[in-house]
N, CA, C and O of each residue as an XYZ file, in Angstrom:
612
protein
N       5.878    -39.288    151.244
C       5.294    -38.368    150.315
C       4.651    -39.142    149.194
O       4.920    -40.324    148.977
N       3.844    -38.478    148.533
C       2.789    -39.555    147.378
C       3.608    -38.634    146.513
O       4.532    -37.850    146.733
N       2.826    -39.077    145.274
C       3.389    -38.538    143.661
C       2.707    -37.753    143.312
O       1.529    -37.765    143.670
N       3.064    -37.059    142.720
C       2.618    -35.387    142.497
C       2.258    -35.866    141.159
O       2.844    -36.587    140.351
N       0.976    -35.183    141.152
C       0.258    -34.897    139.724
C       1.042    -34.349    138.799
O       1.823    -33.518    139.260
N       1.111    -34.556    137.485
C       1.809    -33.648    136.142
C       0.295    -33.579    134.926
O      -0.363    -34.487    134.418
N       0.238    -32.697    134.862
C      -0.352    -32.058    133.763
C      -0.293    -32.624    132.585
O       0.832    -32.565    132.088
N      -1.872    -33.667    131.337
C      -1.251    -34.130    130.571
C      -0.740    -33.133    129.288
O      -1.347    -32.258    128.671
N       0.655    -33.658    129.162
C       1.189    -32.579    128.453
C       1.689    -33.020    126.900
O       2.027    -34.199    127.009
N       1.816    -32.737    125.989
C       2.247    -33.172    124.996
C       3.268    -33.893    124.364
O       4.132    -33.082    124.031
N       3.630    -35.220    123.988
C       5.266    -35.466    124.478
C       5.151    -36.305    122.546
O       4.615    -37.384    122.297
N       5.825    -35.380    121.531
C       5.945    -36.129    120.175
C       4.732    -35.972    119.950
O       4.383    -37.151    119.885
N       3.460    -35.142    119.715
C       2.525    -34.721    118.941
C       1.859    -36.063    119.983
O       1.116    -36.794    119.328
N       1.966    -36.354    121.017
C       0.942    -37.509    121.667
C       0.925    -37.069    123.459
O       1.640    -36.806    124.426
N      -0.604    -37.248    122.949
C      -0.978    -36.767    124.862
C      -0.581    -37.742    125.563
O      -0.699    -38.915    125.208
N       0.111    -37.233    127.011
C       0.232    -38.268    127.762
C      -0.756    -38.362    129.101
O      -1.102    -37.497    129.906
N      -0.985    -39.426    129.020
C      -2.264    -39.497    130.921
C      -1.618    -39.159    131.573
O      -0.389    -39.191    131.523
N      -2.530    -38.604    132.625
C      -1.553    -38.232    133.805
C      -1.481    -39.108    134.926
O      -2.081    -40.162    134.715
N      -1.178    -39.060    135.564
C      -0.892    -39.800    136.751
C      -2.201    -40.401    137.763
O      -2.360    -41.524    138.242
N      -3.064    -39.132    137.867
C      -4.116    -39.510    138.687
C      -5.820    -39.748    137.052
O      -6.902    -39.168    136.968
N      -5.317    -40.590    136.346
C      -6.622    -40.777    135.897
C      -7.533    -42.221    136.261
O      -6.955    -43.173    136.786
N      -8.260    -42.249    136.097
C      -8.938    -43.395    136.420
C      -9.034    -44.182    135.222
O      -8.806    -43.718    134.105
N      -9.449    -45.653    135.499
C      -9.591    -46.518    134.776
C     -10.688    -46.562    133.857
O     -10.715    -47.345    132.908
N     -11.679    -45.661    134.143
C     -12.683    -45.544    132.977
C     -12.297    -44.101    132.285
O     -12.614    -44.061    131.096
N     -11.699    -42.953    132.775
C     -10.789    -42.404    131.981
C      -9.554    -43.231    130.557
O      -9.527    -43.057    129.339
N      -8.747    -44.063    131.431
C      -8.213    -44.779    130.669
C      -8.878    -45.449    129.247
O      -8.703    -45.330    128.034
N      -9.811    -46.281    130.230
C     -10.923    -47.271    129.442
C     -11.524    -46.241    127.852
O     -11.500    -46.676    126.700
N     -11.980    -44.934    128.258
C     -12.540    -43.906    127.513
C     -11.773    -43.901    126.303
O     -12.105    -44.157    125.146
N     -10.568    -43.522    126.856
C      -9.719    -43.284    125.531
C      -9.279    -43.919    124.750
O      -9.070    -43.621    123.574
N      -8.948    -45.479    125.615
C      -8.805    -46.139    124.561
C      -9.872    -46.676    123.515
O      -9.332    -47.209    122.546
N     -11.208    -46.662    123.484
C     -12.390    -46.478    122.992
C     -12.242    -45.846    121.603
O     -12.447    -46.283    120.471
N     -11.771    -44.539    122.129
C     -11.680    -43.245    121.497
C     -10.897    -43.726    120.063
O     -11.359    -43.862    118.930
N      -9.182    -43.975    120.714
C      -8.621    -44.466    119.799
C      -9.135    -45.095    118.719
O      -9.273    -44.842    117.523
N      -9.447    -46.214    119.654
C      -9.466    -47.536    118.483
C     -10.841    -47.352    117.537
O     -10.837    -48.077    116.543
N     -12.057    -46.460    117.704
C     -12.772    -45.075    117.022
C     -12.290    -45.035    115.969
O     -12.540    -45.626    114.918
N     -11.289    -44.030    116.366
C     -10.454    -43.246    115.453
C      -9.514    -44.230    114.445
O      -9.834    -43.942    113.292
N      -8.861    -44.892    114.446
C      -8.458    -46.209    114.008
C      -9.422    -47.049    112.929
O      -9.276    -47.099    111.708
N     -10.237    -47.562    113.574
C     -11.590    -47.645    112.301
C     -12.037    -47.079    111.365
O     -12.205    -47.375    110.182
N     -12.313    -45.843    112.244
C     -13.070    -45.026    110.845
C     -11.123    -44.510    109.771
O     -11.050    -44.176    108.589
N     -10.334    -44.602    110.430
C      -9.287    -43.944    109.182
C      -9.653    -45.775    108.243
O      -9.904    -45.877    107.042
N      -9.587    -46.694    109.020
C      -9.337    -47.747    108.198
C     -10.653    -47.576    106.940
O     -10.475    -47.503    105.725
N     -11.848    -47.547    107.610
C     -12.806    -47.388    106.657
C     -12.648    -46.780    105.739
O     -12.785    -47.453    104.718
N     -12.266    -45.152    105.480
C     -11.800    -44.170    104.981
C     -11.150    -44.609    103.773
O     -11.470    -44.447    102.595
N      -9.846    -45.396    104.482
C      -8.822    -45.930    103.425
C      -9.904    -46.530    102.339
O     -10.021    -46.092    101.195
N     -10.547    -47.431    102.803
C     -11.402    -49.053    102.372
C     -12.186    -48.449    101.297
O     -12.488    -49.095    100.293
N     -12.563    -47.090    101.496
C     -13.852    -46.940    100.416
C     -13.271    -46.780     99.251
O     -12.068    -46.519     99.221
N     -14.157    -46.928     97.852
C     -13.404    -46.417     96.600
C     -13.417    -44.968     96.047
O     -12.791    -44.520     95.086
N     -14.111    -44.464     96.719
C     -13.884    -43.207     96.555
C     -13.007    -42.309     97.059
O     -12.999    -41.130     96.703
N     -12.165    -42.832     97.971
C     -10.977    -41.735     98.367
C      -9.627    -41.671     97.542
O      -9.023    -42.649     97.102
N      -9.401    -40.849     97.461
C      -8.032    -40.115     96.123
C      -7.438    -40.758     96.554
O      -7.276    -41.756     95.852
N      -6.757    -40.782     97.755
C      -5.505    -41.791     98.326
C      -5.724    -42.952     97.948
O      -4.975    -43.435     97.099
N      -6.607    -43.570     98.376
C      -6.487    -45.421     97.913
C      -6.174    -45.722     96.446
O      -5.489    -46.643     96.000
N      -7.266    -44.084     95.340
C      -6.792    -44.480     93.766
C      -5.814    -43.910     93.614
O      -5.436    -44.052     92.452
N      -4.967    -43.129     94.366
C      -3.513    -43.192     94.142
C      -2.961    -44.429     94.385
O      -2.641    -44.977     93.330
N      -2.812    -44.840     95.006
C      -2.051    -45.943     95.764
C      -2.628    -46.953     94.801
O      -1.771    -47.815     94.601
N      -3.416    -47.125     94.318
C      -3.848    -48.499     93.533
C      -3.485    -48.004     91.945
O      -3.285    -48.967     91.206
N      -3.376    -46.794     91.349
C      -3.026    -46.320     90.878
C      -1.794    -46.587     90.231
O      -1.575    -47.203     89.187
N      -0.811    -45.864     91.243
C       0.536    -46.392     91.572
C       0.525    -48.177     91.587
O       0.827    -48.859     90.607
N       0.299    -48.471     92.308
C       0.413    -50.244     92.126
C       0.463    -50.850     90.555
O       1.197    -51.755     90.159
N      -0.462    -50.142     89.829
C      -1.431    -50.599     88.652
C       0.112    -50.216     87.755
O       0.763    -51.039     87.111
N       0.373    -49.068     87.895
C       1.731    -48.725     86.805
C       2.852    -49.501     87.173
O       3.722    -49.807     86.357
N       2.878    -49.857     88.446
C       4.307    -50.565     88.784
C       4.384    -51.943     88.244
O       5.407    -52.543     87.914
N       2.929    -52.437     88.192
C       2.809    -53.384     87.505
C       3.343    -53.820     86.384
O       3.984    -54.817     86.050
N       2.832    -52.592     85.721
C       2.526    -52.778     84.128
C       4.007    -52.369     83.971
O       4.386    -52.928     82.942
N       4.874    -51.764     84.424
C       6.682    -51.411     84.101
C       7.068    -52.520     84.835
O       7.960    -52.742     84.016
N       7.171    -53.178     85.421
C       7.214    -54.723     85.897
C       7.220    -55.756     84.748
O       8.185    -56.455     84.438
N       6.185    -55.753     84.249
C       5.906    -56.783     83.326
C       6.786    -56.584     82.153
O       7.465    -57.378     81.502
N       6.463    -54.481     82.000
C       7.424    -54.209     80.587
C       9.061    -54.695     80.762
O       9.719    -54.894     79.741
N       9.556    -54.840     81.850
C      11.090    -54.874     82.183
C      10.947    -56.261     81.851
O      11.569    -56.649     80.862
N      10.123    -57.227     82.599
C      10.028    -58.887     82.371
C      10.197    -59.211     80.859
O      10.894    -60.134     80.437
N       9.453    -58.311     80.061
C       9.295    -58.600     78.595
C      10.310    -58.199     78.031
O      10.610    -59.044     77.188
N      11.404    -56.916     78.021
C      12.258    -56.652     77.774
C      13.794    -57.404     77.959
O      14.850    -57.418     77.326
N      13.351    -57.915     79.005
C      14.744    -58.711     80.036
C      14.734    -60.376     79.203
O      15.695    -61.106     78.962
N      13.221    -60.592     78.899
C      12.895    -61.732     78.063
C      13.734    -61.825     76.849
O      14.610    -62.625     76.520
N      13.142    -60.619     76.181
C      13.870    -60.470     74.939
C      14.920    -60.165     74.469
O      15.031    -60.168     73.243
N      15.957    -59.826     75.252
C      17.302    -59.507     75.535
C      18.087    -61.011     75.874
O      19.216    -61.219     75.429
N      17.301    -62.112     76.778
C      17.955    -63.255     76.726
C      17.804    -63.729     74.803
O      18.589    -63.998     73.894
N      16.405    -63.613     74.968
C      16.446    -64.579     73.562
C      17.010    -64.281     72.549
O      17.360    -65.082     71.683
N      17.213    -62.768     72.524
C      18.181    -62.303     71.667
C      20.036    -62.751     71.893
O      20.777    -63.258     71.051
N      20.296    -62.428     73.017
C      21.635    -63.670     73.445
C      21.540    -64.408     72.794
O      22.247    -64.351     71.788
N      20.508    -65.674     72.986
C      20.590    -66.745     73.131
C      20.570    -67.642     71.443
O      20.881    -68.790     71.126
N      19.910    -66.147     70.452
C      20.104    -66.558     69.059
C      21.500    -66.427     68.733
O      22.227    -67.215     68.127
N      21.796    -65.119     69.314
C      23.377    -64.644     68.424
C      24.591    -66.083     69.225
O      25.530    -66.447     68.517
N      24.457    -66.589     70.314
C      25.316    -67.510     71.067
C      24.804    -69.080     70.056
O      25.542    -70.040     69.834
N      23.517    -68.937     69.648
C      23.368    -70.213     68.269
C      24.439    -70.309     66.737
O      25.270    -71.072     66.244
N      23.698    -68.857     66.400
C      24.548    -68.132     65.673
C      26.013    -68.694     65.710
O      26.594    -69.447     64.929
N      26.259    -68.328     66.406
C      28.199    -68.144     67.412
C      29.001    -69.804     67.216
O      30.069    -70.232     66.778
N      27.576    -70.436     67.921
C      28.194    -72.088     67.965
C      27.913    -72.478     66.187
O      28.615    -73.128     65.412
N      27.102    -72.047     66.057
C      26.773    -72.741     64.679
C      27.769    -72.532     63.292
O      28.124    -73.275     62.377
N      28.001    -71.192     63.638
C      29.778    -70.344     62.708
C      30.798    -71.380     63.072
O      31.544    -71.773     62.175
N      30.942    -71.961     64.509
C      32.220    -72.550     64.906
C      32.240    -73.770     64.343
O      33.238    -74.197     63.763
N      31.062    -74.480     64.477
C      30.783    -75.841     64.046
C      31.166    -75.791     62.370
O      31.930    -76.467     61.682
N      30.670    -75.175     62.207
C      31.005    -75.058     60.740
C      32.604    -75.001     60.070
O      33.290    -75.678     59.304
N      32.743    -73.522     61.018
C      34.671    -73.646     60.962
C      35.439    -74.854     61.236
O      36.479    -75.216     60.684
N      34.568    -75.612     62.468
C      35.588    -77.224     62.477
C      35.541    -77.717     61.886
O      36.492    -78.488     61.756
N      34.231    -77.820     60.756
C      33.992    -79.182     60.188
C      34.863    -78.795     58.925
O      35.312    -79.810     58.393
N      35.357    -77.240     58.080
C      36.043    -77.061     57.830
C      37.316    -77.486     57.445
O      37.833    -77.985     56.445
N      37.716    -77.062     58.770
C      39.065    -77.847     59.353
C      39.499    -78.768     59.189
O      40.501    -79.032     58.525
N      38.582    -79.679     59.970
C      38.253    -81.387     59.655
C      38.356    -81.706     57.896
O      39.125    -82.527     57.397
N      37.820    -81.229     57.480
C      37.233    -81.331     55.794
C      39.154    -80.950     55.236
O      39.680    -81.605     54.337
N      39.733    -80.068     55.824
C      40.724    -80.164     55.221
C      42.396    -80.779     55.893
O      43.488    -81.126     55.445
N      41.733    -80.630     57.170
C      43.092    -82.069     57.408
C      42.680    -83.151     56.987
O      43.607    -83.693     56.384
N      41.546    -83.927     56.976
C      41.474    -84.878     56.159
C      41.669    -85.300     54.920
O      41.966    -86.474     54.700
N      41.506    -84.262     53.803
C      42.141    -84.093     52.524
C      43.688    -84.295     52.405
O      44.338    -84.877     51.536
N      44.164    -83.502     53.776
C      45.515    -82.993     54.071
C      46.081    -84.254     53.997
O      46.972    -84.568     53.207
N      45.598    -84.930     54.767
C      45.795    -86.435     55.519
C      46.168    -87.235     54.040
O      47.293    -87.621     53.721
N      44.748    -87.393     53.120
C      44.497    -87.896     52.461
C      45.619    -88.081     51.156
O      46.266    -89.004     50.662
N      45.461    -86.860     50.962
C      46.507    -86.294     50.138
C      48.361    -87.306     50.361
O      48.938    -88.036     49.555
N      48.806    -86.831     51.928
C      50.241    -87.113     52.403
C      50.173    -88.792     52.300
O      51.152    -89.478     52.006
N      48.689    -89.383     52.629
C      48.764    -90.791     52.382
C      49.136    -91.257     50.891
O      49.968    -92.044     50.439
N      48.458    -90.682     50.501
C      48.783    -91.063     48.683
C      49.813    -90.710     47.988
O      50.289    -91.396     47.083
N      50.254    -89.573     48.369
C      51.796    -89.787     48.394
C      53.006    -90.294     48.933
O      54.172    -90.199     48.549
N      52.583    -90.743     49.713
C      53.358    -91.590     50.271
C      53.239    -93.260     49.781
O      54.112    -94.125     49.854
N      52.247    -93.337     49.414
C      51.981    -94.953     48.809
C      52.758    -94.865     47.601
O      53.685    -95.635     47.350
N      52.223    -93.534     46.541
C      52.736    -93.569     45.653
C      54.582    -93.810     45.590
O      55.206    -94.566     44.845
N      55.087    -92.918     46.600
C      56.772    -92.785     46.776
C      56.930    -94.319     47.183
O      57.964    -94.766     46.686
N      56.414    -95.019     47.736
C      56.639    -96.303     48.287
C      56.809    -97.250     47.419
O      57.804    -97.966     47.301
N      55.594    -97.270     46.645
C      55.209    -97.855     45.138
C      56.907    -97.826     43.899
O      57.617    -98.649     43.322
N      56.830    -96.487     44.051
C      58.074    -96.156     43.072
C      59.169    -96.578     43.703
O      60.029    -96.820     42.856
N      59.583    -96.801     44.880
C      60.951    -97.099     45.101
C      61.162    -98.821     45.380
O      62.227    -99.426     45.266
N      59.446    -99.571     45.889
C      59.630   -100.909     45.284
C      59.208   -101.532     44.406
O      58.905   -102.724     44.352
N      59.133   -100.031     42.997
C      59.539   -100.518     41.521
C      61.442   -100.582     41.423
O      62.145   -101.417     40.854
N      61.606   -100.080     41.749
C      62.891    -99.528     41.719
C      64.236   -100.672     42.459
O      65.378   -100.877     42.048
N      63.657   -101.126     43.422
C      63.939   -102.385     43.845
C      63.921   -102.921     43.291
O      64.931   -103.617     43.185
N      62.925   -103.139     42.482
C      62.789   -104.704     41.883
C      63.696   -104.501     40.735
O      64.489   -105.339     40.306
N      63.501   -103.273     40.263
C      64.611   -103.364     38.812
C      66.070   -103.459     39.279
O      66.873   -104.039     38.549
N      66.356   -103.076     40.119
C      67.507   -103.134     40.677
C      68.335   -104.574     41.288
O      69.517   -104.912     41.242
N      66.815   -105.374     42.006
C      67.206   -106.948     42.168
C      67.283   -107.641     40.608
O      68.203   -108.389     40.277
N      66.065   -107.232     39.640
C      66.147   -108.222     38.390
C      67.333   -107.573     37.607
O      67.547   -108.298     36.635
N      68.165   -106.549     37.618
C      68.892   -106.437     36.881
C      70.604   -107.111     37.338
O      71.671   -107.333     36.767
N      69.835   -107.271     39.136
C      71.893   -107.872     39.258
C      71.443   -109.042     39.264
O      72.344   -109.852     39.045
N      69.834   -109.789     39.512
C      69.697   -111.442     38.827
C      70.220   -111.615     37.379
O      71.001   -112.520     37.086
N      69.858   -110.909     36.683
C      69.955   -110.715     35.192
C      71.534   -110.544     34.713
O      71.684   -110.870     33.536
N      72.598   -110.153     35.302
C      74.163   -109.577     35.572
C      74.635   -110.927     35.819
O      75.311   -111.509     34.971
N      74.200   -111.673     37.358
C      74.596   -113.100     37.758
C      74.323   -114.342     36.624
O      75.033   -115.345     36.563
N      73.290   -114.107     35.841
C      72.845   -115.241     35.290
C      73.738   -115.052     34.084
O      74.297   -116.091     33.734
N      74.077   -113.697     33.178
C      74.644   -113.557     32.112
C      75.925   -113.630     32.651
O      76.640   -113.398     31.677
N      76.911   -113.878     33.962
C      77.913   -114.246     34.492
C      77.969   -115.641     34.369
O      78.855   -116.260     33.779
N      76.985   -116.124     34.950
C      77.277   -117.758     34.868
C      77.253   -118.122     33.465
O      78.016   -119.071     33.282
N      76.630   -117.709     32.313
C      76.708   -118.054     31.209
C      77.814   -117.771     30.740
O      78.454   -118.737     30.324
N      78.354   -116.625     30.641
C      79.446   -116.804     30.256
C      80.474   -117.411     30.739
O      81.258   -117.681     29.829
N      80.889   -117.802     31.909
C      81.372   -118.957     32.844
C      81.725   -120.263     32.207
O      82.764   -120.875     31.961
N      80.057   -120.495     31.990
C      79.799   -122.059     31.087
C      80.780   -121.925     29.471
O      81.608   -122.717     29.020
N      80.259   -120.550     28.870
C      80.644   -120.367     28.009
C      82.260   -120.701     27.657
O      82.656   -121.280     26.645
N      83.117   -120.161     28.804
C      84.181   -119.840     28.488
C      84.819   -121.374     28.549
O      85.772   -121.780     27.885
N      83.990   -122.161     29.582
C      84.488   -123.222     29.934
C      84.563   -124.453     29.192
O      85.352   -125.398     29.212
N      83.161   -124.090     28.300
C      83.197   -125.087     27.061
C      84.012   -124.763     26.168
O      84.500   -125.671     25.495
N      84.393   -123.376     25.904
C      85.069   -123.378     24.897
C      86.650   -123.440     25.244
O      87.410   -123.166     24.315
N      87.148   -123.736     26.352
C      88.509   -124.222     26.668
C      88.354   -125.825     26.881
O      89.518   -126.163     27.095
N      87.649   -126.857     26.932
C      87.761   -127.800     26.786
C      88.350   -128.809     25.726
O      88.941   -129.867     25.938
N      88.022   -128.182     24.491
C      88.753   -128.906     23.855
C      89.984   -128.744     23.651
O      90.568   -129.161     22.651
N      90.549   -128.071     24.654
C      92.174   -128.209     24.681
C      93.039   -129.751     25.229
O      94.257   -129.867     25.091
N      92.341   -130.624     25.724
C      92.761   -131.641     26.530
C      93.756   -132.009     25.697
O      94.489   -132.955     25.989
């Protein structure tokens, strides 16, 4: 048995060939098409059709809110990027602060401490020259006592 003809019938808003067409049938349509194909492209191409100045239209604004977000997104870093200056520049300051007063701090515990050091080898020393000073007025009187028992012989 051969294949039975079908009727071209509509299948998704698209004709389908049928079975028994010929090759310049075929050939025809696709002609047709690619026709039809051109001239929509042309269509698109000219400047006078509403659609294309929509569409370029549209492009033209997406642009320009593109750029506005770029400029906004810009200025939102640089704005960060002062207050984070800002931020370090407060801290720096607070250390040097800091610094400025443990070093005083420092400064300060050193000098008192020289000073306490100072005073206690004053304090020494009066303390060595006064039992030199004790020994020597010992030996004198020593001598003393000794001369004056001599003339007992």
């Amino acid at each position: 048995m051969g294949r039975l003809a079908t009727p071209a019938t509509p299948v998704n808003g698209a004709k389908r060939l049928s079975y028994n067409s010929t090759f310049r049938d075929r050939q025809a349509a696709s002609a047709k098409a690619k026709a039809a194909i051109l001239e929509k492209f042309r269509a698109a191409a000219r400047s006078d059709n509403p659609e294309r100045k929509a569409r370029e239209e549209a492009r033209v604004k997406t642009g320009e809110a593109r750029k506005l977000r770029t400029a906004e997104r810009e200025a939102a870093r640089h704005r960060r990027e002062k207050a984070l200056a800002e931020q370090a520049a407060r801290e720096a300051e607070r250390l040097a602060e800091e610094q400025r007063a443990a070093a005083e701090l420092a400064e300060r515990v050193a000098r008192e401490k020289a000073e306490e050091q100072a005073k206690i080898a004053a304090e020494q020393k009066l303390a060595r020259d006064a039992r030199y000073a004790a020994r020597k007025a010992a030996k004198k009187q020593r001598r003393q006592q000794q001369k004056d028992r001599q003339p007992l012989r």
